[in-house]
N, C-alpha and C positions, 0 to 999 in steps of 0.2 A: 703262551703269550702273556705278557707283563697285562696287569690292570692297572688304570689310574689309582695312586692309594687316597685315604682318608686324612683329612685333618688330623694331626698327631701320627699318622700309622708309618712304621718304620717298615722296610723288605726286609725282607729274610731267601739269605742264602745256603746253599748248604757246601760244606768244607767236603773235600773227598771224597768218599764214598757213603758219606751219612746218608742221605737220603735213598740209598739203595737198601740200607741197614736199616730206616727207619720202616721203610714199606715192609721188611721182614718183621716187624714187630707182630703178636696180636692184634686183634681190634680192638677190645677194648684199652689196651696199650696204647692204641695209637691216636685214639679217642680222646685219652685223658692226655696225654702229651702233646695231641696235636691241640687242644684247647689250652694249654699253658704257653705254650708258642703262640700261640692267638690274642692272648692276653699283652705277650711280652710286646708284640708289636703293637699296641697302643702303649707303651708303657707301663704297665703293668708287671704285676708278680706275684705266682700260685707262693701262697704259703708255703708249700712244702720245696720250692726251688732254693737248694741251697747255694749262696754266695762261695765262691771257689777261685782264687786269684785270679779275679777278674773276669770270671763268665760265672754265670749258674748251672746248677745242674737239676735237672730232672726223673727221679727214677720211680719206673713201677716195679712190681716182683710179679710173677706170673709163672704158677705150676714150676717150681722149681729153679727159675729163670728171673734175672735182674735184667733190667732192659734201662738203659741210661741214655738220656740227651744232652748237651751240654749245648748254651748260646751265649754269645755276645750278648753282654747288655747294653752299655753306656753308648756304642757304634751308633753310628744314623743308620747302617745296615744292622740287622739281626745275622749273626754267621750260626748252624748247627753242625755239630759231629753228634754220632750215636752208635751206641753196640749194645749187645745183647750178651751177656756172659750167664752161664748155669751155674749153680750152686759148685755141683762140683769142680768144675775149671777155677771158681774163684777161693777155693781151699787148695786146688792144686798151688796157684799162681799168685802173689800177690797182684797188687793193680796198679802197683806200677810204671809198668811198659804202657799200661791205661792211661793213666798220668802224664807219661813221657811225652804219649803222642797227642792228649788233648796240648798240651803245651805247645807244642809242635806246629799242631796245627793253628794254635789260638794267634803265633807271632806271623801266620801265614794270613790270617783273617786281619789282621792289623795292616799287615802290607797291603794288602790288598783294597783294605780300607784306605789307604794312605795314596796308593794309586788311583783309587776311584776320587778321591779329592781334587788330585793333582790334574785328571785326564789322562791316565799313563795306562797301559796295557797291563796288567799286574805278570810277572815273572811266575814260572810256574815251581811248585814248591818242589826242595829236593827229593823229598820222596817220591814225586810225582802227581802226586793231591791236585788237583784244578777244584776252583769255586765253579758251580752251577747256581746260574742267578734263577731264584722264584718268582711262581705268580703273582707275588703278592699275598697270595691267600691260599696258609700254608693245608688247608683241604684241599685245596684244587689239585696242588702239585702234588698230595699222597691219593688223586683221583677217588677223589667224592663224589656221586653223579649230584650229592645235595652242599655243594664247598661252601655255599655263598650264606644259604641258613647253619651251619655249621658255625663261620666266621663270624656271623651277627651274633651271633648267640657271647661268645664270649666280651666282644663288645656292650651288649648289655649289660652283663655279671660285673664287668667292670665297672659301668657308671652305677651302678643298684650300689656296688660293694664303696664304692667312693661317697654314695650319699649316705649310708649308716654311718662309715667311719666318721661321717660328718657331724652326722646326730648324737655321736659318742652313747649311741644303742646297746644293749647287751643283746647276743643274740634272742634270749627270751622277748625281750622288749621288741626286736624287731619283728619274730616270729608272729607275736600276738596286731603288729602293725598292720603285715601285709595279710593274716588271716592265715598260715600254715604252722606245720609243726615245729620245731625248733631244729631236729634233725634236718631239714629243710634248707634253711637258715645256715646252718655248719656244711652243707654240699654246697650250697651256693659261695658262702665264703672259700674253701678251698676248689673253687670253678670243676667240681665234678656236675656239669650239667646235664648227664644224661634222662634226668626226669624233668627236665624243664622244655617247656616249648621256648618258640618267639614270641607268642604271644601272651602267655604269661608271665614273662619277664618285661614286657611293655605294659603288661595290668600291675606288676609290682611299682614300675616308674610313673604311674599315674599314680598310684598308691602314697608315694612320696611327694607329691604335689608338683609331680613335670610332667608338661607338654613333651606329648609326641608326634611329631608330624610324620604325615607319608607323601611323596610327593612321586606323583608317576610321569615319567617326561619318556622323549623316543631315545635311543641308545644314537652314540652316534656312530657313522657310517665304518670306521676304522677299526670298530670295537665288533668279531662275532655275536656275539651273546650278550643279553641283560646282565644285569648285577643288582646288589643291591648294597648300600651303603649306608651306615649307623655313624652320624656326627654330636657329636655329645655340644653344646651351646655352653 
């Protein structure tokens, strides 16, 4: 089921068979790509997400294996495709046919965008591909039992990383800011948050001189489950 999103937060969908491709991934693959997708949908963008006629791409390597995502950016929807290629397949083959099909799929994400504007049913692509709309919160839909501290999380990194950019900080300068190491500092900037809590990244945004509210209200009756939600002011 869809969540209400966040002021700025875009959805994200996935093209074809991505999201079936991306739950094959690692975890820790899926961890760091599912927080650069996190990113993207407030607007956002992982350093290492390279610009590609008109979508980004995303890749980890993992024990012999290239694991790639590619999204929509500029879309008010987020679209993903993903595959996982091994070393050796990708010496056998060029990537190509890789190429051929993100393309492919990327002018299918566009229709489809073009229909979700218009109100139209979008036409299903020739190869077969269907879009599968997400929860909004793209851990939930790779079945996180923790989706929602997941999603916050990259939502912080983004407002931390927009207020140094702001102070035009070297990472040393900010390190010494918020009291961590500078290695620190370089995960936080490219959203490897695996050593960070939530609430250490709401001690760094005090740290910067912002207020942080928490506000506890009842969920409402339409919605199963609580949420939680990170609005940057």
């Amino acid at each position: 089921m869809a969540r209400p999103l966040g002021k700025g937060e875009k959805p994200l969908d996935w093209v074809g068979s991505s999201k079936k491709e991306f739950l094959s991934f690692p975890a820790r693959v899926k961890d760091a790509m599912g927080a650069a997708l996190g990113v993207a949908q407030f607007g956002g963008r992982r350093p290492a997400a390279k610009p590609w006629k008109g979508v980004f791409e995303v890749v980890e390597d993992h024990v012999g294996d290239t694991c790639r995502a590619v999204y929509t950016g500029p879309l008010p929807r987020s679209r993903v495709r993903a595959a996982r290629v091994s070393e050796e397949a990708a010496e056998r083959r060029p990537d190509c046919d890789d190429r051929r099909r993100t393309h492919r799929r990327l002018k299918f994400a566009l229709a489809d965008h073009e229909a979700d504007m218009a109100k139209r049913i979008p036409s299903r692509d020739t190869s077969g591909d269907t879009i599968t709309r997400g929860t909004g919160n793209v851990f939930a839909d790779l079945g996180y039992a923790d989706a929602e501290e997941r999603q916050t999380k990259p939502r912080l990194a983004l407002a931390i990383n927009d207020i140094l950019a702001s102070k035009r900080l070297t990472q040393s300068e900010a390190a010494a800011l918020l009291g961590v190491g500078q290695p620190k500092i370089s995960a936080l900037a490219r959203y490897r948050l695996e050593g960070f809590s939530v609430e250490r990244l709401i001690t760094f945004l005090t740290a910067l001189d912002r207020d942080v509210e928490i506000k506890i209200k009842k969920k409402p009756r339409v919605r199963a489950t609580g949420r939680v939600l990170v609005i940057a002011a």
